[in-house]
N, CA and C atoms as an extended XYZ file, in Angstrom:
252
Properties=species:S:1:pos:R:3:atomname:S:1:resname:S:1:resid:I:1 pbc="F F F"
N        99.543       74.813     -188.026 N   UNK     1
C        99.565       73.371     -188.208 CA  UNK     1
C       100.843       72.908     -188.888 C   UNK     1
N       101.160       73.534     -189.836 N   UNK     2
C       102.485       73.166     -190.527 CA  UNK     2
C       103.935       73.467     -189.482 C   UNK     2
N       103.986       74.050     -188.743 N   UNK     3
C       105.101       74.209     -187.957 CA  UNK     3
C       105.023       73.152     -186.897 C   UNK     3
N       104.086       72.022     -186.647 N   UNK     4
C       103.508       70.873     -185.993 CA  UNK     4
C       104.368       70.431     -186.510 C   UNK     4
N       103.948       69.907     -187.390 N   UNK     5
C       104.538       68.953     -188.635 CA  UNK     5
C       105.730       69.168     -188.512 C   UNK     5
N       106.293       70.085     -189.167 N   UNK     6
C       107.701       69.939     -189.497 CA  UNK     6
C       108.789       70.160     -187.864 C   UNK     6
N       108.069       69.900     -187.119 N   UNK     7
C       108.427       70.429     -185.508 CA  UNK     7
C       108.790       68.569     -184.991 C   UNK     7
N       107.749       67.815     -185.762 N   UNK     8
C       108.136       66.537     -185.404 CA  UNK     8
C       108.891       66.112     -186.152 C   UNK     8
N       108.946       66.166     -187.657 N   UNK     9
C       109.715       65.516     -188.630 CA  UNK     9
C       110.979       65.966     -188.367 C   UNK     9
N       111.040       67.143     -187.333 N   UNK    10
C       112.580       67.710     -187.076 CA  UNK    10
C       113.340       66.502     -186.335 C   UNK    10
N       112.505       65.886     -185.144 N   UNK    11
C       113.011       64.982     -184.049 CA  UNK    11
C       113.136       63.370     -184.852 C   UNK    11
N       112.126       63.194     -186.071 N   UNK    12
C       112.074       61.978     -186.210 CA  UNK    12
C       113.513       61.707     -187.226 C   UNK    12
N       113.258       62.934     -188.045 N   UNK    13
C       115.060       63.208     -188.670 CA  UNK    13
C       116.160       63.480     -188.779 C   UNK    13
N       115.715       64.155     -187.337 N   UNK    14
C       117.047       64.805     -187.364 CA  UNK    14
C       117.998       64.680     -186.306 C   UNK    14
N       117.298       64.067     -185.685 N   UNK    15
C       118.474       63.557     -183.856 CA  UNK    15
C       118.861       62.407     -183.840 C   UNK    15
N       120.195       61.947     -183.839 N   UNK    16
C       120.456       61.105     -183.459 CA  UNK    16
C       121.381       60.881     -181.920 C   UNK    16
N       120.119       60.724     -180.643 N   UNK    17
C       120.392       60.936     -179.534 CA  UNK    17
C       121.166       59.058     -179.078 C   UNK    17
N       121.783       59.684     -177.705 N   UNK    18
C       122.448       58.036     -177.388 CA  UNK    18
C       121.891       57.739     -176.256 C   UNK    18
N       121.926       56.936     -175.569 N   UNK    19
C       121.341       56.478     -174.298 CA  UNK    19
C       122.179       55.255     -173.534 C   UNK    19
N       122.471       55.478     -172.319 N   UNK    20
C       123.562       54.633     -171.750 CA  UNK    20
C       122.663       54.003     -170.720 C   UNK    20
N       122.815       52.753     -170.411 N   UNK    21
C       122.046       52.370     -169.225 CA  UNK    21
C       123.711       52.114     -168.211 C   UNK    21
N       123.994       51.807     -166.885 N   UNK    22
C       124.854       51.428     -166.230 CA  UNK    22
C       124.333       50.883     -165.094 C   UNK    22
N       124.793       49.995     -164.640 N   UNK    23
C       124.592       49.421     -163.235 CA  UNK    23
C       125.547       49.798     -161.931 C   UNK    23
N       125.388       49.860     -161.056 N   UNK    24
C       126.307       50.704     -160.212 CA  UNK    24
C       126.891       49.936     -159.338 C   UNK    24
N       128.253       49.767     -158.350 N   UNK    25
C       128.523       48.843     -158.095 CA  UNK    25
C       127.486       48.507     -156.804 C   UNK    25
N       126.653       49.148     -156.223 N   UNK    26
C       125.579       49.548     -154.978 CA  UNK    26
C       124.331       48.856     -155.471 C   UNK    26
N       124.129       48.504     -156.866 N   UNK    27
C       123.076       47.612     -157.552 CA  UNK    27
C       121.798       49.147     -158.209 C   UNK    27
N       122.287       49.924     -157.831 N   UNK    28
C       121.452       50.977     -158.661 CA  UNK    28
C       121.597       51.450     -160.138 C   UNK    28
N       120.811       51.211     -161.104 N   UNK    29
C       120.673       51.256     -162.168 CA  UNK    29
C       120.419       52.808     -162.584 C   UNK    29
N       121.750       53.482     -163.504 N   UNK    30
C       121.247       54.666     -164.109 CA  UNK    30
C       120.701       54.508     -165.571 C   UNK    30
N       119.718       55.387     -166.131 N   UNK    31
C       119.825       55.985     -167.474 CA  UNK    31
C       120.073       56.820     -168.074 C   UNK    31
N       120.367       57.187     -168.543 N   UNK    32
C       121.118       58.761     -169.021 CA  UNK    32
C       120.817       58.383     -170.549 C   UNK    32
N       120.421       59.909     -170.746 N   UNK    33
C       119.939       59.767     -172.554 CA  UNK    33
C       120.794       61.630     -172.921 C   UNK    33
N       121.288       61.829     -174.233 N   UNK    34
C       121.956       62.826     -174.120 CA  UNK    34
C       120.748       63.382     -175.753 C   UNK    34
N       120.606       64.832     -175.963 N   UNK    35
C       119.854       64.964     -176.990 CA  UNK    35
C       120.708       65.737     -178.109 C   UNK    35
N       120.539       64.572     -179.086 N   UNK    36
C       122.054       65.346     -180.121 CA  UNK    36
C       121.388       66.188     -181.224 C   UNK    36
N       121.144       67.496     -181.037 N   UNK    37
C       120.343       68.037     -181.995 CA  UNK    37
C       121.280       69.164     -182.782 C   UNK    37
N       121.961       68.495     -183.538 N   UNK    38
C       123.423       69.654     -184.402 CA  UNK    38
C       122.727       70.794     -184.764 C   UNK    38
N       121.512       70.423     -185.576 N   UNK    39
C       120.806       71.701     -186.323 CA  UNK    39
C       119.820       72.598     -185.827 C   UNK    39
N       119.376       71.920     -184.705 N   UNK    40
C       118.322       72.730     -184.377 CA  UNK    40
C       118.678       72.959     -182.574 C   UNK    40
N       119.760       72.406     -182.219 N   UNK    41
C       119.892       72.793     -180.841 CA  UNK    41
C       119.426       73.840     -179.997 C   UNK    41
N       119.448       75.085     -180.178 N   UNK    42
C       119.640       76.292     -179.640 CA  UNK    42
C       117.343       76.173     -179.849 C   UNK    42
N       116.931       75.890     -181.026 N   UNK    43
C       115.522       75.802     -180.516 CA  UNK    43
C       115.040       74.802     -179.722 C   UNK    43
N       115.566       73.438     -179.946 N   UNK    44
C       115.135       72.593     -178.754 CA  UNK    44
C       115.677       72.861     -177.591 C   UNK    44
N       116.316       73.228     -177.392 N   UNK    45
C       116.433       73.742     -175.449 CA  UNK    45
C       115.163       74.497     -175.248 C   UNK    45
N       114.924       75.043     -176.252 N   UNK    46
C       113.807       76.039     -175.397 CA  UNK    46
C       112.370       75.539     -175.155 C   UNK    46
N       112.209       74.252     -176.292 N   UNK    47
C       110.698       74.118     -175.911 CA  UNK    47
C       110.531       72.674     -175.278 C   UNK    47
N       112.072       72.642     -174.746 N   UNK    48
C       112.505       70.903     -174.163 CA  UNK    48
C       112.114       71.097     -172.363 C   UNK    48
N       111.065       70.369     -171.750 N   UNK    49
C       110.837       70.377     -170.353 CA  UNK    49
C       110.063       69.240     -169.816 C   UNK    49
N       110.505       69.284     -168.480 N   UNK    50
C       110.331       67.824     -168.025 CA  UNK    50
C       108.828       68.148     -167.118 C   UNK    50
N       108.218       66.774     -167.430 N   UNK    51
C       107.012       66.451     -167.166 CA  UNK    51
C       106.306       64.854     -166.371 C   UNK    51
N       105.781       65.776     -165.321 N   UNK    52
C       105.134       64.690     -164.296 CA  UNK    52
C       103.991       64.449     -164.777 C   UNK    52
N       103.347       63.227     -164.509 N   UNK    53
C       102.128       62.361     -165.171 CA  UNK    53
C       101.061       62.302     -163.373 C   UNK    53
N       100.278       62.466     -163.536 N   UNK    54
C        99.553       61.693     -162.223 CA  UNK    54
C        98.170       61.771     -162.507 C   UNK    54
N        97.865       60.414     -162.291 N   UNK    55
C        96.416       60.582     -162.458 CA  UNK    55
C        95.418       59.929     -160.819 C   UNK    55
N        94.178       60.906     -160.646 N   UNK    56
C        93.547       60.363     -159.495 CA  UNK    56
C        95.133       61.210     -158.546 C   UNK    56
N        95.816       62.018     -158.526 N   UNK    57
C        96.682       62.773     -157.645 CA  UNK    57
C        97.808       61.497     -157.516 C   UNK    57
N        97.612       60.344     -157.716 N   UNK    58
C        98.865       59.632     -157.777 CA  UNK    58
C        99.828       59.708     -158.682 C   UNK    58
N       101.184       60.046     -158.675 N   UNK    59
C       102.263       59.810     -159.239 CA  UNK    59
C       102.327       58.483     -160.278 C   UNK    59
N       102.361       58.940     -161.417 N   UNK    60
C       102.741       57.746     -162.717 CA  UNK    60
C       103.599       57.569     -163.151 C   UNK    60
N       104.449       58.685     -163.752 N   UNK    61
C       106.139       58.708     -164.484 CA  UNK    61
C       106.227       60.149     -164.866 C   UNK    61
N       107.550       60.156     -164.848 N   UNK    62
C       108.284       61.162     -165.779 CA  UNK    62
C       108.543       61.052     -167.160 C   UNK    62
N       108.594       62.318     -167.916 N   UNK    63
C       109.007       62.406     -169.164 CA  UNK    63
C       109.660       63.695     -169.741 C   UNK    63
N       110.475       63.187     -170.688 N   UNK    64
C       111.612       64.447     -171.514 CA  UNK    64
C       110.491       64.929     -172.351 C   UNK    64
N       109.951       65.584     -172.426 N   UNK    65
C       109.137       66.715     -173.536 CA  UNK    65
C       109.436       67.594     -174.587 C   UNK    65
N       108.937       67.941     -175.696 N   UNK    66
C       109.359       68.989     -176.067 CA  UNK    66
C       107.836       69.072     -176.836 C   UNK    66
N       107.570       70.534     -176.623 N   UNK    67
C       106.554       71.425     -177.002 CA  UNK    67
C       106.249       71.321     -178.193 C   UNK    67
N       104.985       71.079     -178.683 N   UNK    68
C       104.422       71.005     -180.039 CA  UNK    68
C       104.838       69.398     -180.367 C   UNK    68
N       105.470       68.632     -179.511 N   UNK    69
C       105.577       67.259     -180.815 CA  UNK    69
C       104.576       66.180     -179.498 C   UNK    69
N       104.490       64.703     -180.745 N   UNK    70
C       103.212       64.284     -180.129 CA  UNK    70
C       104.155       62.577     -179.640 C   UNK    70
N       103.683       62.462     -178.238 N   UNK    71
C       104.551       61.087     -178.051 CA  UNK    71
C       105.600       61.651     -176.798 C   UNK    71
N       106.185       60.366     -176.244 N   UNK    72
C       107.460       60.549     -174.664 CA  UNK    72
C       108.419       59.964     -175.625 C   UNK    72
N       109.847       60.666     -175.597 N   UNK    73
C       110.367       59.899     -176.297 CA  UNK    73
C       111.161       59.395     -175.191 C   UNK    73
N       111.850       60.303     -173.724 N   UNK    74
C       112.071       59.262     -173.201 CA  UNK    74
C       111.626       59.612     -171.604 C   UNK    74
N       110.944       58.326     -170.949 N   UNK    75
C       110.246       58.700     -169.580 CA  UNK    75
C       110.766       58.032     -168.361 C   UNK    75
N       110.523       57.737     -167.461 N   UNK    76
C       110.748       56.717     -166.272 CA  UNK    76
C       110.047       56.734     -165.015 C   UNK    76
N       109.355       55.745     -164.483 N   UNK    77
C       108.921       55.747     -163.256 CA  UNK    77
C       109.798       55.386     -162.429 C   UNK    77
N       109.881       56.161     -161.541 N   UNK    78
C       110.602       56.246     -160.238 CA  UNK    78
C       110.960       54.842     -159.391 C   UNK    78
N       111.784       53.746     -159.430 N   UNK    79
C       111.815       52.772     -158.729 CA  UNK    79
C       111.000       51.660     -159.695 C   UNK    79
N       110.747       51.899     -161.169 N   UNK    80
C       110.240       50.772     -161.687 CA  UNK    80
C       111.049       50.308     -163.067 C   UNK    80
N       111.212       51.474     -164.135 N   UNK    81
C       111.281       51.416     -165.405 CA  UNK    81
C       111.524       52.825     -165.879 C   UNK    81
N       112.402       52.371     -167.023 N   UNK    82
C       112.630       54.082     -167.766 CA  UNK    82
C       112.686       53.443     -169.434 C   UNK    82
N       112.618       54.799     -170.451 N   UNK    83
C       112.754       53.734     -171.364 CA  UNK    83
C       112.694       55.458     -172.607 C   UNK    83
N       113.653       54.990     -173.511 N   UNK    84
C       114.221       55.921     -174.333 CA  UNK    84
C       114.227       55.682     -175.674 C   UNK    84
């Protein structure tokens, strides 16, 4: 339980990630989010993976994950919304 804990208080303290939105000259909208983790890098790669939502077999959104913490910090549905 304590490695929970301090597994989130790592992300809530310790990243300060950036996030770019751009518009394209074609009218397509990117997001790009980069994850700035100085201190703990080399463990968040490992428990960092991306995750599909569907409920009833339909497709809902995507999300950036990381193992053991609670919450999307950043997700997007396909052709609707993303958000970081």
């Amino acid at each position: 339980m304590n490695k929970a804990i301090v597994l989130n208080m790592v992300y809530e303290l310790g990243a300060w990630c950036t996030s770019v939105i751009v518009k394209l000259a074609d009218g397509t909208i990117v997001h790009s989010r980069n994850l700035d983790y100085n201190h703990a890098a080399e463990d968040m790669r490992h428990i960092t993976y991306r995750a599909v939502f569907v409920e009833d077999g339909q497709y809902k959104f995507d999300a950036v994950m990381f193992g053991g913490t609670i919450g999307t910090y950043t997700g997007m549905k396909a052709g609707s919304f993303s958000i970081s």
